[in-house]
N, C-alpha and C positions, 0 to 999 in steps of 0.2 A: 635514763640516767640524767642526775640535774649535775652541772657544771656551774659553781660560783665561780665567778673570778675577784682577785684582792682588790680590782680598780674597775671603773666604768672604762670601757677602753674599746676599741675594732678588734674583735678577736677572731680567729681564725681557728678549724677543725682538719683534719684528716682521717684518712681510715687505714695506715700503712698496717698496723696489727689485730685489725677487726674482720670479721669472718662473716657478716653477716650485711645485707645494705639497711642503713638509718636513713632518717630523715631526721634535719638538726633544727631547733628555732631558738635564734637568738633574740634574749628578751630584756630588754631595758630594764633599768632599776626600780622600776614600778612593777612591773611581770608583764608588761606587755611587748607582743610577738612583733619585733621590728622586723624578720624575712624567714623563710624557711628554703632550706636548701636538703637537696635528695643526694646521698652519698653511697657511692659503691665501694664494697668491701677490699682488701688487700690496695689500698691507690696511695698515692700523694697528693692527690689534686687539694688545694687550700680550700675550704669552704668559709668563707668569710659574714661574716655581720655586716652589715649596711650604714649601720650608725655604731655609736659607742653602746657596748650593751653589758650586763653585770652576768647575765645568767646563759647558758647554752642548755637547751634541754632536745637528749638524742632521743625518738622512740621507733619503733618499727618502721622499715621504708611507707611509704603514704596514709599514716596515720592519722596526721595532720589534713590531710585533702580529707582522705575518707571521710574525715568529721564537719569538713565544711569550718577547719579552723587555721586565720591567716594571719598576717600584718595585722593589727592594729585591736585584734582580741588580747584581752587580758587573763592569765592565768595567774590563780590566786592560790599561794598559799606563799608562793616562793620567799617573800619576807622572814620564813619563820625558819629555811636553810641553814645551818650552819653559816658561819663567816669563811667567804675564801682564804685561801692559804696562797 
């Protein structure tokens, strides 16, 4: 799931009503992966961005490792998202 947000800003995730573990990457206004944090299901724990970042994208827990994809790769298409709300 892609997450725009209305501003470049440090944003922050949880999993208080999520049933399943994600891994999240937050990606700057270009699409590229400023950190990727691993989240377990039913928690509160904040999972935070590193920098200011425009986009969070959840997928499967170790989706991102599996693929050998970190910091500083760009994902492309994110531009063509919807505008945050």
């Amino acid at each position: 799931m892609l997450f725009v947000f209305p501003e470049v800003a440090k944003h922050c995730m949880w999993m208080r009503n999520t049933l399943v573990p994600l891994s999240v990457a937050f990606l700057d206004d270009k699409g590229r992966i400023l950190n990727v944090e691993d989240m377990q299901p039913k928690t509160e724990v904040n999972h935070c961005s590193v920098s200011p970042a425009r986009y969070a994208l959840e997928m499967n827990l170790g989706w991102f490792r599996s693929r050998g994809v970190g910091p500083g790769y760009a994902i492309t298409g994110v531009d063509k998202a919807p505008a945050g709300r």
